[in-house]
C-alpha positions as CSV (number, residue, x, y, z in Angstrom):
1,X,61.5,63.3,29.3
2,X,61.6,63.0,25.5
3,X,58.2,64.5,25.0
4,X,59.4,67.1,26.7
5,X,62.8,67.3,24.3
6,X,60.9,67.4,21.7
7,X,58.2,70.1,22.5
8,X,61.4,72.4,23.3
9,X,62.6,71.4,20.1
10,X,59.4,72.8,18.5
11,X,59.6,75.9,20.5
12,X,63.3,76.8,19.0
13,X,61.9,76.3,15.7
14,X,59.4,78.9,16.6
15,X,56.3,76.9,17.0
16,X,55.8,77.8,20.3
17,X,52.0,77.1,20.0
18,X,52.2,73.6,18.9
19,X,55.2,73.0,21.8
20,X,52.6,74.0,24.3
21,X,49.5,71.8,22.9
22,X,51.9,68.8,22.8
23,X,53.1,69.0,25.9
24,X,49.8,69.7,27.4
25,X,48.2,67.2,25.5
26,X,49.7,64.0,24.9
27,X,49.7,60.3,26.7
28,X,52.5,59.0,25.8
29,X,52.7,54.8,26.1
30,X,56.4,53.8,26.0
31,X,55.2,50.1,25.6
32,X,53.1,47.5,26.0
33,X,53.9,44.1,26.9
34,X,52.5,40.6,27.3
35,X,54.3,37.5,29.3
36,X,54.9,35.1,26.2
37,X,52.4,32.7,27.9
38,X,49.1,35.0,27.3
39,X,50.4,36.1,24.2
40,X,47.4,36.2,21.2
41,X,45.0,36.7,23.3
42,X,43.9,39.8,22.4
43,X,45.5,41.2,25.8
44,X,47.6,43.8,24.2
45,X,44.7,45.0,22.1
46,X,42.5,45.3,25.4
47,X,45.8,47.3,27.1
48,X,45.7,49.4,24.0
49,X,41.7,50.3,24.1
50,X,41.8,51.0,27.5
51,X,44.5,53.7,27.5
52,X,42.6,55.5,24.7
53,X,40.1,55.6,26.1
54,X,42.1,57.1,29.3
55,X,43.5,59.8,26.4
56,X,40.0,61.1,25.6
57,X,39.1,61.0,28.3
58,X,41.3,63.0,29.7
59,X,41.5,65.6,26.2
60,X,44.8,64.0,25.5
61,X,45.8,62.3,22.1
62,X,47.3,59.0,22.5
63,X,51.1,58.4,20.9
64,X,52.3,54.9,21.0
65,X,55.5,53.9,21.1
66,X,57.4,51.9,17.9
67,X,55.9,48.6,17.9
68,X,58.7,46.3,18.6
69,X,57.1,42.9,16.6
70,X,54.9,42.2,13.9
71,X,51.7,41.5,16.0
72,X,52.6,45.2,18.0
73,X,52.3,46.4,14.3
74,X,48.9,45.0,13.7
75,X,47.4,47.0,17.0
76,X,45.0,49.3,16.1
């Protein structure tokens, strides 16, 4: 639902165009999470590879969520 806020938000500033390409566009991960027990063990990194790769392959950018601690920050 907020990606879609915000594309309409776009479109009443009269960038209709880039609305549309966001909301056609975009994989959206509202967060990624490991039981404390398997935590640094790359696991999150693996979760993160795997839905970019889903994104391109799919002709969607990937937008993360805000990283909620300091090894979330250090994703890439």
């Amino acid at each position: 639902m907020p990606d879609s806020q915000d594309a309409q938000a776009l479109v009443s500033l009269g960038a209709d165009k880039a609305a549309q390409a966001f909301e056609r566009s975009r994989c959206m991960i509202q967060g990624i999470a490991v039981i404390p027990k398997h935590r640094r063990e790359g696991l999150g990194l693996k979760i993160k590879r795997y839905c970019d790769l889903w994104a391109a392959q799919h002709d969607a950018c990937l937008v993360l969520s805000i990283p909620t601690n300091d090894a979330a920050r250090h994703i890439q």
